[in-house]
DSSP file (Angstrom, degrees, kcal/mol; ACC not computed):
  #  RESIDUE AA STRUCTURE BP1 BP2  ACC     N-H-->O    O-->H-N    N-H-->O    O-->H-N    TCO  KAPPA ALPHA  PHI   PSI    X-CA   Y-CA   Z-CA
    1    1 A X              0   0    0      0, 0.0     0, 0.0     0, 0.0     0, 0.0   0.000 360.0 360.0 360.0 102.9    0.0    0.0    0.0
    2    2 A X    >   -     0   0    0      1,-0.1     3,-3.2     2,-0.1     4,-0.2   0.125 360.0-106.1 -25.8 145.6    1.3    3.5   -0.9
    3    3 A X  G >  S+     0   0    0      1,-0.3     3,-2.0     2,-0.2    -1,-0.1   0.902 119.6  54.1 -40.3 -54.1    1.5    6.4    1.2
    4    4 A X  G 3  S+     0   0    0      1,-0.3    -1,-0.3     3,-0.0    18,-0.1   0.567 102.8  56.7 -47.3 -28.2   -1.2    8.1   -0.4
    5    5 A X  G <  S+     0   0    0     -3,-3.2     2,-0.4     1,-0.1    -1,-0.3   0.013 102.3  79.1-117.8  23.1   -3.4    5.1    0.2
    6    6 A X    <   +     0   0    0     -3,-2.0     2,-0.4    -4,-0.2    -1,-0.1  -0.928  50.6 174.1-146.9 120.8   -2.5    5.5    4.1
    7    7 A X        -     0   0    0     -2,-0.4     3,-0.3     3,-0.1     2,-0.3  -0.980  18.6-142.7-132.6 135.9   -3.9    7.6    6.4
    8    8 A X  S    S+     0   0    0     -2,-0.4    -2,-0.0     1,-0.2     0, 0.0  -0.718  74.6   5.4 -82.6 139.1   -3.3    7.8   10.0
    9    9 A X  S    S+     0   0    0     -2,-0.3    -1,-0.2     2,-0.1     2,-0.1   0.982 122.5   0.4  81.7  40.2   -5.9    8.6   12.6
   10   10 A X        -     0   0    0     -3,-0.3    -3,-0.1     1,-0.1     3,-0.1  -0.394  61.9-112.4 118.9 168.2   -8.8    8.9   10.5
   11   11 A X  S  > S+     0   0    0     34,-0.2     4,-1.6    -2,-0.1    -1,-0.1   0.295  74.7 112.0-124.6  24.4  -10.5    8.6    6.9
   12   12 A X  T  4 S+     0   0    0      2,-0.2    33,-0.2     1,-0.2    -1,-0.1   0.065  82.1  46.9 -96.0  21.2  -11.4   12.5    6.4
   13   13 A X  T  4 S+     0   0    0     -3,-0.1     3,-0.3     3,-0.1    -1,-0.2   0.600 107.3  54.2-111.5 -48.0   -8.8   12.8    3.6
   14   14 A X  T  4 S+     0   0    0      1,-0.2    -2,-0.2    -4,-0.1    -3,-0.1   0.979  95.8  64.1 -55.4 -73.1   -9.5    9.7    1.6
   15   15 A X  S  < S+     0   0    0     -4,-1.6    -1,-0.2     2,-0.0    -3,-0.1   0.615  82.9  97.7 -46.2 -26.9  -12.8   10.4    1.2
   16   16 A X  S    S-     0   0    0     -3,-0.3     3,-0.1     1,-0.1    -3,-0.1  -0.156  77.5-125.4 -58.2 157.5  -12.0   13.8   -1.0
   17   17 A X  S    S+     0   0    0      1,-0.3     2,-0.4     2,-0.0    -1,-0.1   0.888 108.7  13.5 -99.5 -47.8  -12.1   13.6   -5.0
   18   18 A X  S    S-     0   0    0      3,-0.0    -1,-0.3     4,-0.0     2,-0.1  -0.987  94.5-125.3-134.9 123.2   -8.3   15.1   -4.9
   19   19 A X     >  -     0   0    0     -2,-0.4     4,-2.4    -3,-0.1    -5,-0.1  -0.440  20.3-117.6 -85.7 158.1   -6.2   15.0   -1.0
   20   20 A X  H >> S+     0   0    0      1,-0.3     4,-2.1     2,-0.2     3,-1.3   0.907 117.6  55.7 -34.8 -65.3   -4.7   18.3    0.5
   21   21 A X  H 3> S+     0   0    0      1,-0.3     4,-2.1     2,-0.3    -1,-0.3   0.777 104.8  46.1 -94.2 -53.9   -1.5   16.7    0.2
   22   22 A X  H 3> S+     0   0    0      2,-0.2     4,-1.8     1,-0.2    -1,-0.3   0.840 116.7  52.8 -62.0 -36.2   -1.6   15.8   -3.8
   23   23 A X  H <X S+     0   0    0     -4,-2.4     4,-0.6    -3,-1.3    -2,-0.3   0.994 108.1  42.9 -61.8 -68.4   -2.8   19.4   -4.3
   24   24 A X  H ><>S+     0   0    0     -4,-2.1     3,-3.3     1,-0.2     5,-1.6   0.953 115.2  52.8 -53.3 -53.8   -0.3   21.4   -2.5
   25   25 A X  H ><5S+     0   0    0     -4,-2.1     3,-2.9     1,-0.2    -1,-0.2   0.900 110.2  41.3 -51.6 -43.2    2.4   19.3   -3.9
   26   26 A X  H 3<5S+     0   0    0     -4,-1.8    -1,-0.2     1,-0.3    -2,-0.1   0.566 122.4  49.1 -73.5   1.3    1.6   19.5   -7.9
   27   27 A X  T <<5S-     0   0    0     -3,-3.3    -1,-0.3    -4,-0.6    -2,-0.2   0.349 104.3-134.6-126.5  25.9    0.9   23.1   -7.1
   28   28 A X  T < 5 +     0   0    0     -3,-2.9     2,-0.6     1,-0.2    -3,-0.2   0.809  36.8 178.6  33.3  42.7    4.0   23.8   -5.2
   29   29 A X      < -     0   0    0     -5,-1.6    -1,-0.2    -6,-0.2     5,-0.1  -0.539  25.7-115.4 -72.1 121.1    2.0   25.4   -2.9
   30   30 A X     >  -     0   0    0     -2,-0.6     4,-1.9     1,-0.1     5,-0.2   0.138  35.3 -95.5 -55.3-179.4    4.2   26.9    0.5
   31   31 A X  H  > S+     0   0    0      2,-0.2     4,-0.6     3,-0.1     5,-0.2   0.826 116.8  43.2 -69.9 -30.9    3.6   25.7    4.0
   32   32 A X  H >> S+     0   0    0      1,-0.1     3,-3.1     2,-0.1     4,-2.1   0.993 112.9  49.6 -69.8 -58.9    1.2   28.1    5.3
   33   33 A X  H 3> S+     0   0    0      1,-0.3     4,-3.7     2,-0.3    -2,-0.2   0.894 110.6  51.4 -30.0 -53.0   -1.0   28.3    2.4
   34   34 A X  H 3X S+     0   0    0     -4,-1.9     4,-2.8     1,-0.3    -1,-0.3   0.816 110.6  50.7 -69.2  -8.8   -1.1   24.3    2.3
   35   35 A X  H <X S+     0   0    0     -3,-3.1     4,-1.9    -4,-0.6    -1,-0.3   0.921 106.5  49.8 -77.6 -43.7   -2.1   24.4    6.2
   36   36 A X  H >X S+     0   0    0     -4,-2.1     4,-2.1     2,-0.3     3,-2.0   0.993 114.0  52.5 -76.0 -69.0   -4.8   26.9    5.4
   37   37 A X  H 3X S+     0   0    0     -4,-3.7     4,-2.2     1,-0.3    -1,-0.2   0.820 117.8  37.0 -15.5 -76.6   -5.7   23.9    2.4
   38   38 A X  H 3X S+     0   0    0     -4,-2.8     4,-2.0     2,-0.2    -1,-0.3   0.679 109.2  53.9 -47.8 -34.0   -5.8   21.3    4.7
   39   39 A X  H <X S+     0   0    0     -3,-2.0     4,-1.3    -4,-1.9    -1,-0.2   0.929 112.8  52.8 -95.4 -54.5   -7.3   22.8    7.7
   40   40 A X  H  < S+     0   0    0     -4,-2.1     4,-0.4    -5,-0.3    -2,-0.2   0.827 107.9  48.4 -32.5 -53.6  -10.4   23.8    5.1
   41   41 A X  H >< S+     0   0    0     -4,-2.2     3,-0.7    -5,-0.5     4,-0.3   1.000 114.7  40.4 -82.0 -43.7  -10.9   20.7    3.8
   42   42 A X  H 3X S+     0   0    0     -4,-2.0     4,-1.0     1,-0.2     6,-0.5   0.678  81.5 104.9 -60.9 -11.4  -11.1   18.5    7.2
   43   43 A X  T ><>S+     0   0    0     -4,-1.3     5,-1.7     1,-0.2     3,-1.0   0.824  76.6  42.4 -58.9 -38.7  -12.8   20.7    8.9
   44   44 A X  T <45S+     0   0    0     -3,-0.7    -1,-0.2    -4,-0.4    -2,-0.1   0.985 119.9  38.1 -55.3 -61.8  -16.2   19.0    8.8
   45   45 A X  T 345S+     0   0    0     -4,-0.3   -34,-0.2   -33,-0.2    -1,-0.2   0.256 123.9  29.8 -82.9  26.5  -15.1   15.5    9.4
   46   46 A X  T <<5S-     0   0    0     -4,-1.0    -3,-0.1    -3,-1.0    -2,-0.1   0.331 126.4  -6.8-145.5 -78.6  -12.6   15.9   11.7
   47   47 A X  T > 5S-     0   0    0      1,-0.2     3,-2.4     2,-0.0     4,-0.3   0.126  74.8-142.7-114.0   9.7  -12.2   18.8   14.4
   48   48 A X  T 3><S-     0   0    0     -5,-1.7     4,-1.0    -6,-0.5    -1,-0.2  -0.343  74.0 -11.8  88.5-148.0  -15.2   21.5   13.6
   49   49 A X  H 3> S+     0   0    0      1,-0.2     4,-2.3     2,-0.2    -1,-0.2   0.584 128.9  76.9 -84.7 -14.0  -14.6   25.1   14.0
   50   50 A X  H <> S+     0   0    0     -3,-2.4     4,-2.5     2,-0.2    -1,-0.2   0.986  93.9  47.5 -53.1 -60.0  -11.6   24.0   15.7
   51   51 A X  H  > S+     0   0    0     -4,-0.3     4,-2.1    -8,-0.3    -2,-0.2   0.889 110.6  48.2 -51.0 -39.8  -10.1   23.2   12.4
   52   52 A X  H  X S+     0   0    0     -4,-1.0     4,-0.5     2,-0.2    -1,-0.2   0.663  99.9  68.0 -97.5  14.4  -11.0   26.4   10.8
   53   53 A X  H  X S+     0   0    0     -4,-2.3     4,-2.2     3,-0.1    -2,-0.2   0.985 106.6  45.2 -49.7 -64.6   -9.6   28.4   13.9
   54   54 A X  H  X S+     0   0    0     -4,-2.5     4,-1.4     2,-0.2    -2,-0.2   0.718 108.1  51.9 -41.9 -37.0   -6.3   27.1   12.7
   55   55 A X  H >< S+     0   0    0     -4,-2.1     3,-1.3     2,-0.2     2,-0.4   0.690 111.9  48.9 -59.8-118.1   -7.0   27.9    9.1
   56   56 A X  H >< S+     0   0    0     -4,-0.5     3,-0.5     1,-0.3     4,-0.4   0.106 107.5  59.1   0.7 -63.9   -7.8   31.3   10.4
   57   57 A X  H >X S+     0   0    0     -4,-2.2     4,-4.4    -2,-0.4     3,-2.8   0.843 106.4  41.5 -26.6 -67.1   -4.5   31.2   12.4
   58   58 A X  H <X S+     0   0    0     -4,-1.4     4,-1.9    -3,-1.3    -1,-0.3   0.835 113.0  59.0 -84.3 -18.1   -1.9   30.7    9.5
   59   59 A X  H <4 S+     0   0    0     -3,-0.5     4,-0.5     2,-0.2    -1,-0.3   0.581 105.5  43.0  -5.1 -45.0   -3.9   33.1    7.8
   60   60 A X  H <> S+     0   0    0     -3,-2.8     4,-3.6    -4,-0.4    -2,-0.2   0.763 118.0  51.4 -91.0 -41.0   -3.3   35.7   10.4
   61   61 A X  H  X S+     0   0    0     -4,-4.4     4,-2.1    -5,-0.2     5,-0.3   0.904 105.5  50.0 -47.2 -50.3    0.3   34.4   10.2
   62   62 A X  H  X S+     0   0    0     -4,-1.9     4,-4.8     2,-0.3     5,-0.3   0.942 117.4  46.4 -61.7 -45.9    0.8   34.7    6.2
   63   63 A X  H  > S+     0   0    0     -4,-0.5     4,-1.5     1,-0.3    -1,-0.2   0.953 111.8  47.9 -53.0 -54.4   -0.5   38.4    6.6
   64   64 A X  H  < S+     0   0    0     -4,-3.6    -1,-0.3     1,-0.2    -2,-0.3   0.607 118.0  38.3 -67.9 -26.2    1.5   39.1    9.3
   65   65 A X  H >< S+     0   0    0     -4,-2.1     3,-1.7    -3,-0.3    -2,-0.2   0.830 120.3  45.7 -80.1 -55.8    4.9   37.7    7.7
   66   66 A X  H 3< S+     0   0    0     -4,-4.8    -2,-0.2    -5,-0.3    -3,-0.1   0.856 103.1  62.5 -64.0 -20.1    4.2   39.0    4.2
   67   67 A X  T 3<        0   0    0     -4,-1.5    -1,-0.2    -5,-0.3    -2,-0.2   0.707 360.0 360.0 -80.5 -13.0    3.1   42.6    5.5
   68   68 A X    <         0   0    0     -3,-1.7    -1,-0.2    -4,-0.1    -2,-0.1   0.654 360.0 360.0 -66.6 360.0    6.9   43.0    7.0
Protein backbone atom coordinates (compact mmCIF):
# COMPACT_ATOMS: atom_id res chain seq x y z
CA UNK A 1 0.00 0.00 0.00
CA UNK A 2 1.35 3.47 -0.91
CA UNK A 3 1.49 6.44 1.20
CA UNK A 4 -1.16 8.12 -0.41
CA UNK A 5 -3.35 5.12 0.16
CA UNK A 6 -2.54 5.52 4.13
CA UNK A 7 -3.85 7.64 6.35
CA UNK A 8 -3.34 7.82 10.04
CA UNK A 9 -5.89 8.65 12.57
CA UNK A 10 -8.84 8.85 10.52
CA UNK A 11 -10.46 8.58 6.93
CA UNK A 12 -11.42 12.46 6.40
CA UNK A 13 -8.76 12.77 3.58
CA UNK A 14 -9.55 9.72 1.63
CA UNK A 15 -12.79 10.44 1.22
CA UNK A 16 -11.97 13.76 -0.98
CA UNK A 17 -12.08 13.60 -5.02
CA UNK A 18 -8.27 15.06 -4.85
CA UNK A 19 -6.22 15.01 -1.03
CA UNK A 20 -4.69 18.32 0.47
CA UNK A 21 -1.50 16.72 0.23
CA UNK A 22 -1.55 15.80 -3.76
CA UNK A 23 -2.79 19.43 -4.29
CA UNK A 24 -0.29 21.37 -2.52
CA UNK A 25 2.39 19.27 -3.93
CA UNK A 26 1.59 19.46 -7.89
CA UNK A 27 0.93 23.06 -7.13
CA UNK A 28 3.98 23.75 -5.25
CA UNK A 29 2.02 25.40 -2.86
CA UNK A 30 4.16 26.94 0.46
CA UNK A 31 3.65 25.68 4.01
CA UNK A 32 1.22 28.11 5.34
CA UNK A 33 -0.96 28.27 2.45
CA UNK A 34 -1.12 24.35 2.35
CA UNK A 35 -2.10 24.37 6.15
CA UNK A 36 -4.78 26.87 5.44
CA UNK A 37 -5.69 23.93 2.38
CA UNK A 38 -5.78 21.30 4.74
CA UNK A 39 -7.27 22.75 7.67
CA UNK A 40 -10.35 23.84 5.07
CA UNK A 41 -10.92 20.69 3.75
CA UNK A 42 -11.13 18.50 7.15
CA UNK A 43 -12.83 20.67 8.89
CA UNK A 44 -16.15 19.04 8.83
CA UNK A 45 -15.15 15.53 9.42
CA UNK A 46 -12.60 15.88 11.70
CA UNK A 47 -12.23 18.83 14.43
CA UNK A 48 -15.17 21.47 13.63
CA UNK A 49 -14.57 25.09 14.00
CA UNK A 50 -11.56 23.96 15.67
CA UNK A 51 -10.11 23.23 12.38
CA UNK A 52 -11.01 26.40 10.81
CA UNK A 53 -9.57 28.36 13.91
CA UNK A 54 -6.34 27.07 12.65
CA UNK A 55 -6.96 27.88 9.13
CA UNK A 56 -7.76 31.34 10.41
CA UNK A 57 -4.46 31.22 12.42
CA UNK A 58 -1.90 30.70 9.51
CA UNK A 59 -3.91 33.13 7.76
CA UNK A 60 -3.30 35.69 10.43
CA UNK A 61 0.31 34.36 10.22
CA UNK A 62 0.82 34.67 6.21
CA UNK A 63 -0.52 38.41 6.62
CA UNK A 64 1.46 39.13 9.32
CA UNK A 65 4.90 37.71 7.73
CA UNK A 66 4.21 38.95 4.20
CA UNK A 67 3.05 42.56 5.47
CA UNK A 68 6.91 43.03 6.96
Amino acid sequence: MSALETQVDGSHYKKLKIQPVEYIHANEIGYMEGNVIKYVSRWKDKNGIRDLEKAKHYIELLIELESK
